[in-house]
LUMLO-119487 format. One record per atom (N, C-alpha, C): residue in three letters; x, y, z. Coordinates in steps of 0.2 Angstrom, whole numbers, padded with zeros to 4 digits, always signed. Example, Ala and Ser with C-alpha at 12.3 -4.5 7.8 and 13.67 -1.06 7.14 Angstrom:
! LUMLO-119487
Ala+0066-0028+0039;Ala+0062-0022+0039;Ala+0066-0016+0039;Ser+0064-0011+0035;Ser+0068-0005+0036;Ser+0064+0000+0039;
This chain:
! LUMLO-119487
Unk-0011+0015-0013;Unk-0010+0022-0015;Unk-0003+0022-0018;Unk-0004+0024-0023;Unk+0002+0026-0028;Unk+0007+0032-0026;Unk+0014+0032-0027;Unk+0016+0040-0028;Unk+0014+0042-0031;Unk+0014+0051-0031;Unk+0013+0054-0037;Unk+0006+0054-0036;Unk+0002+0051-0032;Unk-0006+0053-0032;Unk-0009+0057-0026;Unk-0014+0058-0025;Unk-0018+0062-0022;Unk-0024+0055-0021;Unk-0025+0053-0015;Unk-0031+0048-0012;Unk-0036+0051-0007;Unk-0040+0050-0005;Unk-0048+0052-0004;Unk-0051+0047-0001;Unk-0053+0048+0003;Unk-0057+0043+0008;Unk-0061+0040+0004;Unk-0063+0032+0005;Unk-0065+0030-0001;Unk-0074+0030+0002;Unk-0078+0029-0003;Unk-0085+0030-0001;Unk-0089+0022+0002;Unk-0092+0022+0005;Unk-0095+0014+0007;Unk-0095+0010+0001;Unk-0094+0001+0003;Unk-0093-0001-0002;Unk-0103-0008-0002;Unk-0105-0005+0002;Unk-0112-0006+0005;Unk-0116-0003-0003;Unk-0117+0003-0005;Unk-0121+0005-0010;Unk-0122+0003-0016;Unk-0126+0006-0019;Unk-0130+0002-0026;Unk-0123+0006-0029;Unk-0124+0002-0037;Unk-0120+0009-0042;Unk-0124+0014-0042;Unk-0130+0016-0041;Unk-0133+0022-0042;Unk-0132+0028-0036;Unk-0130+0025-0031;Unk-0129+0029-0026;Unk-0121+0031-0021;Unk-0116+0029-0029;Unk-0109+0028-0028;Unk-0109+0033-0032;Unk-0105+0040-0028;Unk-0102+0044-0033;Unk-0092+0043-0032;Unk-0090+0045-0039;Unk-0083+0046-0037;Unk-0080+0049-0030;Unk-0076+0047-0027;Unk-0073+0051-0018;Unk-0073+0058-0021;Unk-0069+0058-0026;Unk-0069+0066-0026;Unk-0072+0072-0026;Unk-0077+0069-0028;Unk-0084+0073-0031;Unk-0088+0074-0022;Unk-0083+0071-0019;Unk-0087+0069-0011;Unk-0082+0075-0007;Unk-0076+0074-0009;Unk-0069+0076-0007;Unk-0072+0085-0005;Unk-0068+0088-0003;Unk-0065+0095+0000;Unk-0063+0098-0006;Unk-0060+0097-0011;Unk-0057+0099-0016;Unk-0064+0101-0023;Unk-0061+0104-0027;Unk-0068+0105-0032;Unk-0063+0103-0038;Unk-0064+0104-0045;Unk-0065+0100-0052;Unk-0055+0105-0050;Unk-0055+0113-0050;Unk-0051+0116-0052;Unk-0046+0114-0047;Unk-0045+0114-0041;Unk-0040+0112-0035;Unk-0039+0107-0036;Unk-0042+0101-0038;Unk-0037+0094-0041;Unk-0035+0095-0046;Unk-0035+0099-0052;Unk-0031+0098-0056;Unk-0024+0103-0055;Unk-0025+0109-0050;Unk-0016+0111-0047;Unk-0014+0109-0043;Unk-0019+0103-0038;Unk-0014+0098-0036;Unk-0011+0093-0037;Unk-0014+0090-0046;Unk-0010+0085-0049;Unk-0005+0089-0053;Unk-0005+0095-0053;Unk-0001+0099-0057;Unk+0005+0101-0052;Unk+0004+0102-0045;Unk+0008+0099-0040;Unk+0015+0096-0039;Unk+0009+0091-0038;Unk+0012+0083-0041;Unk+0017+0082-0043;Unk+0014+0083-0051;Unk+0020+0080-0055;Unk+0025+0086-0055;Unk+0025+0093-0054;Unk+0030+0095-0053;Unk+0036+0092-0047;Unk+0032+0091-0042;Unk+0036+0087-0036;Unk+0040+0082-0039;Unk+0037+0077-0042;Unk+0041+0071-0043;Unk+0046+0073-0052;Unk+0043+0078-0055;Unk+0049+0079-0060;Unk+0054+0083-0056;Unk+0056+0086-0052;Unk+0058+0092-0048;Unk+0060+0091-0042;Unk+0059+0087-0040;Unk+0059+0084-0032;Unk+0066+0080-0031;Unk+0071+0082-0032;Unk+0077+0078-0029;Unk+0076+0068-0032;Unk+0072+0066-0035;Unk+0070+0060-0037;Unk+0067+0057-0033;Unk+0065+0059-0030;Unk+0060+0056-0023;Unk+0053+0055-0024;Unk+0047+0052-0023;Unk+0042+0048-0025;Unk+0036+0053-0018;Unk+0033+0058-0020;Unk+0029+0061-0017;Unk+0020+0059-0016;Unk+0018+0060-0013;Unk+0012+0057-0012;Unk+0009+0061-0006;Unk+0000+0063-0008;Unk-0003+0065-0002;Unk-0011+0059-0001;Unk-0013+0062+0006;Unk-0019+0058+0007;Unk-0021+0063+0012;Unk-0028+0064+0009;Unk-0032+0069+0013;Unk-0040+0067+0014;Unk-0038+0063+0021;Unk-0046+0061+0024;Unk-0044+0058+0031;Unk-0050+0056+0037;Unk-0047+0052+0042;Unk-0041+0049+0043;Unk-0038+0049+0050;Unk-0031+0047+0053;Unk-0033+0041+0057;Unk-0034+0037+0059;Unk-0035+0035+0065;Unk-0029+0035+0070;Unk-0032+0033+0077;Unk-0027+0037+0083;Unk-0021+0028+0083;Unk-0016+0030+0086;Unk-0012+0036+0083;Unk-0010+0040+0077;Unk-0011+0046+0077;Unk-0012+0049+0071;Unk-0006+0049+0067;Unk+0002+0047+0071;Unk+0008+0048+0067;Unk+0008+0042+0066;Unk+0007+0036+0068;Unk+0007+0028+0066;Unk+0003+0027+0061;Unk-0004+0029+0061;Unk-0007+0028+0053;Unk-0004+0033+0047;Unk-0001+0040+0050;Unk+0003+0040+0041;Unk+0008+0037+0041;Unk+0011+0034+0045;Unk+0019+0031+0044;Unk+0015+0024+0042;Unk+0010+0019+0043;Unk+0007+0015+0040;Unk+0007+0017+0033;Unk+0001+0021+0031;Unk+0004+0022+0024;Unk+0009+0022+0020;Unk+0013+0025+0022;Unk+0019+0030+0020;Unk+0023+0021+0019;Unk+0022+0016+0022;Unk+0026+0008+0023;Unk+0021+0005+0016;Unk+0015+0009+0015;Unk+0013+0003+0007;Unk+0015+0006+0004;Unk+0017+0013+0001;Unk+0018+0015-0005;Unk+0024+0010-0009;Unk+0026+0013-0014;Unk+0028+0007-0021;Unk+0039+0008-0017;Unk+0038+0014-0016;Unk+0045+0015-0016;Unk+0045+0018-0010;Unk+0045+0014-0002;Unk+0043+0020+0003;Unk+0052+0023+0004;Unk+0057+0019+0005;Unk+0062+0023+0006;Unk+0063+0029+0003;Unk+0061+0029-0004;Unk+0062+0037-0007;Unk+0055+0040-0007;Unk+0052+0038-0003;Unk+0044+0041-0004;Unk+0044+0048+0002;Unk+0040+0051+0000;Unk+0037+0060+0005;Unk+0029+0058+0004;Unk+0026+0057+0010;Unk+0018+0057+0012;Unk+0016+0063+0014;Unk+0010+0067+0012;Unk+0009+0073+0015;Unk-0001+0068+0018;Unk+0000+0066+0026;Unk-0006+0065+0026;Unk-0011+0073+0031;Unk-0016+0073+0028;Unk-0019+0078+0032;Unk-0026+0076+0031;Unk-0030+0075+0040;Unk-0036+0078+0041;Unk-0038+0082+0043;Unk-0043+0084+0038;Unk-0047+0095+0040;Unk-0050+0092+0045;Unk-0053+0086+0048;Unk-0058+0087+0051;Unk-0054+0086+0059;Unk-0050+0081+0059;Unk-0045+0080+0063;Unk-0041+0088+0066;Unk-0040+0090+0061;Unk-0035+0095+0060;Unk-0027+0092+0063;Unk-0026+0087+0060;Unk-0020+0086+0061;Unk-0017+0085+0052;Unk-0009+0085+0052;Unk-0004+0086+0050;Unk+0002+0081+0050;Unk+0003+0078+0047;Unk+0009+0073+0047;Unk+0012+0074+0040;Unk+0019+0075+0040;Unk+0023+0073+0033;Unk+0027+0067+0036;Unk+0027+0061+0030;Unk+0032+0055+0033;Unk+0036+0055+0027;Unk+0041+0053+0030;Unk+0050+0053+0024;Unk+0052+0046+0024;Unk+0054+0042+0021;Unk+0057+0038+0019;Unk+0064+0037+0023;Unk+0067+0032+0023;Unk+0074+0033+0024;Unk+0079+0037+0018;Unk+0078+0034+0014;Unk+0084+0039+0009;Unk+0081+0047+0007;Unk+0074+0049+0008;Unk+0070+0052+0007;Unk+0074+0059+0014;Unk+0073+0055+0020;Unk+0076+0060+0025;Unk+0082+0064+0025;Unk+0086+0062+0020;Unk+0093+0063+0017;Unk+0091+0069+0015;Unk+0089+0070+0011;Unk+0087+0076+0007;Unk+0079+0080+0011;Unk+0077+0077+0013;Unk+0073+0080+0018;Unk+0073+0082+0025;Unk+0078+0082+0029;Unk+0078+0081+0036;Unk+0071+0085+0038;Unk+0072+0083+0045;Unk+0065+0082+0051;Unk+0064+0091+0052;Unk+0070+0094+0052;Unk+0070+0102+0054;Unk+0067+0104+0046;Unk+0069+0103+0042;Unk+0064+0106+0033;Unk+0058+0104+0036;Unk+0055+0098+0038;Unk+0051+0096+0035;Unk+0046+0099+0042;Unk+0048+0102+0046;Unk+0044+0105+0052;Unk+0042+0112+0049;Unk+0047+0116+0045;Unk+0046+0122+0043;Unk+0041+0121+0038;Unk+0040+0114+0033;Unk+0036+0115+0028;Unk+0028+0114+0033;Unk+0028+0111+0037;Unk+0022+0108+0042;Unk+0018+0116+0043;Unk+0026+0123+0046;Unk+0022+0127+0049;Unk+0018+0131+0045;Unk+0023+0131+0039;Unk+0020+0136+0032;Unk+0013+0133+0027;Unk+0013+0125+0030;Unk+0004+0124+0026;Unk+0000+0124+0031;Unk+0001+0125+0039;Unk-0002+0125+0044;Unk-0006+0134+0044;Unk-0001+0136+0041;Unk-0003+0145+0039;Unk-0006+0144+0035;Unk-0007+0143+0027;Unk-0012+0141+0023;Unk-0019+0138+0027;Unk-0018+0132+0030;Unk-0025+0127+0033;Unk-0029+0134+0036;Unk-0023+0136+0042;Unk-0029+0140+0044;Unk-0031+0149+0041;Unk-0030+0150+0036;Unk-0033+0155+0031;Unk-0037+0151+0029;Unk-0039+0143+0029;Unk-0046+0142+0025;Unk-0042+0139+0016;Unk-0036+0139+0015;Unk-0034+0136+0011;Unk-0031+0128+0012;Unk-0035+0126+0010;Unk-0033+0116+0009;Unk-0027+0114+0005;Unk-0031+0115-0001;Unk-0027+0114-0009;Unk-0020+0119-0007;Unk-0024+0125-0005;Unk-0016+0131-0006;Unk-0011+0127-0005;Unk-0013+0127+0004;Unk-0007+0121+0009;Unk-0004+0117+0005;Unk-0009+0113+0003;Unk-0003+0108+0000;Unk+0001+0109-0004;Unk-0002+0112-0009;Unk+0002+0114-0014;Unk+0010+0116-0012;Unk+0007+0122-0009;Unk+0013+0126-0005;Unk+0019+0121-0001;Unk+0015+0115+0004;Unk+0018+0109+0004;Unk+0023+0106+0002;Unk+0019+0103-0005;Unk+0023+0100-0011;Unk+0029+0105-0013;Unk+0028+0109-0016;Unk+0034+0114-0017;Unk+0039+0114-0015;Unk+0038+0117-0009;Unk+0044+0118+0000;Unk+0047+0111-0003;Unk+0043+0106-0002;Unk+0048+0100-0002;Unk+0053+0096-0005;Unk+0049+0098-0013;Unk+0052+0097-0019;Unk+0058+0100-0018;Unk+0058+0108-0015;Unk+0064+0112-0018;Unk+0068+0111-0014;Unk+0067+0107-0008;Unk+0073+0106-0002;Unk+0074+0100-0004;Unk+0071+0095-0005;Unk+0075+0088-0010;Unk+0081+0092-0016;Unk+0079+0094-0020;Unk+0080+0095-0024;Unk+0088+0098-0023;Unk+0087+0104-0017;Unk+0095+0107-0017;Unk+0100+0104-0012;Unk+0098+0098-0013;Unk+0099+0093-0004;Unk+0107+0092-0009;
């Protein structure tokens, strides 16, 4: 998983090509919601303190803070990288920071950003969330 992107549970790798649809089209999100969370995105990463943002929304396995911080350890750049992993089914929530990333993030920002998408999640807003997410983050990077 790249910064800067949006990843999706991948689909079985067992199937024909005629019964492989793209994840997304499988995903939570519809055509409209992914294109304001790549619109997100790259405002996060133009805007974001130079920090290298990333979401992943699908299954955690247990422990659920050790599989985002796995993640969060492949990306390209993890010290400057911000993870937003969330499963709806799970209903859990993890943002992981980077070491130089926590500089301009600290754990108390990133708790408030947690409470304010956990408001959205439970209005039944996904994309909001995160959106709203990436924002909060970017702009606390940003005035760090």
């Amino acid at each position: 998983m790249a910064s800067g992107s949006i990843a999706a549970h991948q689909p079985r790798t067992d199937q024909s090509p005629e019964e492989v649809r793209p994840a997304v089209l499988e995903g939570p999100f519809d055509t409209r919601e992914l294109l304001h969370l790549d619109e997100a995105l790259t405002a996060a990463e133009r805007e974001g303190g130079g920090l290298h943002y990333s979401v992943y929304v699908g299954p955690l396995h247990d422990p659920v803070r050790g599989a985002a911080e796995s993640m969060h350890e492949r990306l390209r750049d993890p010290d400057m990288s911000v993870l937003i992993a969330v499963s709806p089914e799970q209903r859990q929530l993890q943002i992981v920071t980077g070491k130089l990333a926590k500089e301009k993030i600290p754990d108390r920002s990133a708790a408030l950003v947690v409470f304010s998408m956990e408001a959205a999640f439970g209005a039944g807003q996904l994309s909001g969330g995160i959106i709203t997410g990436l924002r909060m983050l970017a702009e606390t990077a940003a005035s760090a």
